[in-house]
C-alpha positions in Angstrom: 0.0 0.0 0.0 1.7 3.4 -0.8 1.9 6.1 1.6 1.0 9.4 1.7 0.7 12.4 3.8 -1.8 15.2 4.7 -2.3 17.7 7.0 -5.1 18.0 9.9 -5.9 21.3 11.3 -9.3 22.3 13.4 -11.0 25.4 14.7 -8.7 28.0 12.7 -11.2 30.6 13.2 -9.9 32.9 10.3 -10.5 36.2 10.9 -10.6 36.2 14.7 -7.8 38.8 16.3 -5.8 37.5 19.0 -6.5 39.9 22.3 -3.9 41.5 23.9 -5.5 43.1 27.0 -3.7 46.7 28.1 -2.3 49.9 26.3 1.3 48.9 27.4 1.8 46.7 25.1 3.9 48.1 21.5 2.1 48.4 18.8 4.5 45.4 17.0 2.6 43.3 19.2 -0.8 44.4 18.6 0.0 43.8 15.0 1.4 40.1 15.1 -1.6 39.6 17.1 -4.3 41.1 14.4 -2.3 39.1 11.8 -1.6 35.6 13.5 -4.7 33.5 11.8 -3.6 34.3 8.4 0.0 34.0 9.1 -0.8 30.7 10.4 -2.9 29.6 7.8 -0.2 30.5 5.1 2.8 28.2 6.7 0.5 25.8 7.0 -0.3 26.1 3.1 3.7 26.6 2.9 4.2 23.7 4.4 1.5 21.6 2.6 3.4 22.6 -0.7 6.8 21.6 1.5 6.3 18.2 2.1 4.0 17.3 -1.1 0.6 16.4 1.1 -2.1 15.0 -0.8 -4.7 17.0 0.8 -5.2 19.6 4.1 -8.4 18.3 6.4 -9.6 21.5 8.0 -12.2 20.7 10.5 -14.3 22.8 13.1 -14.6 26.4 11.8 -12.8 27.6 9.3 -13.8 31.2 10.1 -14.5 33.1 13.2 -18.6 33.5 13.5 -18.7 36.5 14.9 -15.7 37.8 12.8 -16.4 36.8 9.5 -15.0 39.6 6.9 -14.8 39.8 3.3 -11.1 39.6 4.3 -11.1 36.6 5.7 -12.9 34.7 2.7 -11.0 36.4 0.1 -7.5 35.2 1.8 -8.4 31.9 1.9 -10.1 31.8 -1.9 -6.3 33.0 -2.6 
């Protein structure tokens, strides 16, 4: 039987912005926070491409509910 691999990933919420509770904190951070579920996402696709899976199995949500955006679907049709 020949082998193969894939990827499993669950509950990505795409869209959804990390918190970062407090004004103290640099705006870098606040930023690498806003951006983290897409950034995510792409070295996940990266690495997909990297080892030659066959497929990506994305359970649970795909996007956040409450924070769906036209962003968010357009990103991951790209």
């Amino acid at each position: 039987m020949a082998r193969f691999r894939f990827i499993h990933a669950a509950d990505i919420h795409l869209g959804s912005i990390l918190h970062v509770d407090g004004s103290d904190y640099r705006q870098e951070l606040k930023d690498i926070c806003r951006e983290a579920t897409y950034r995510a996402l792409s070295n996940m696709f990266r690495l997909a491409a990297e080892v030659k899976a066959r497929f990506i199995l994305i359970s649970g949500d795909l996007y956040d509910s409450e924070a769906r955006s036209v962003r968010a679907s357009r990103f991951f049709a790209d």
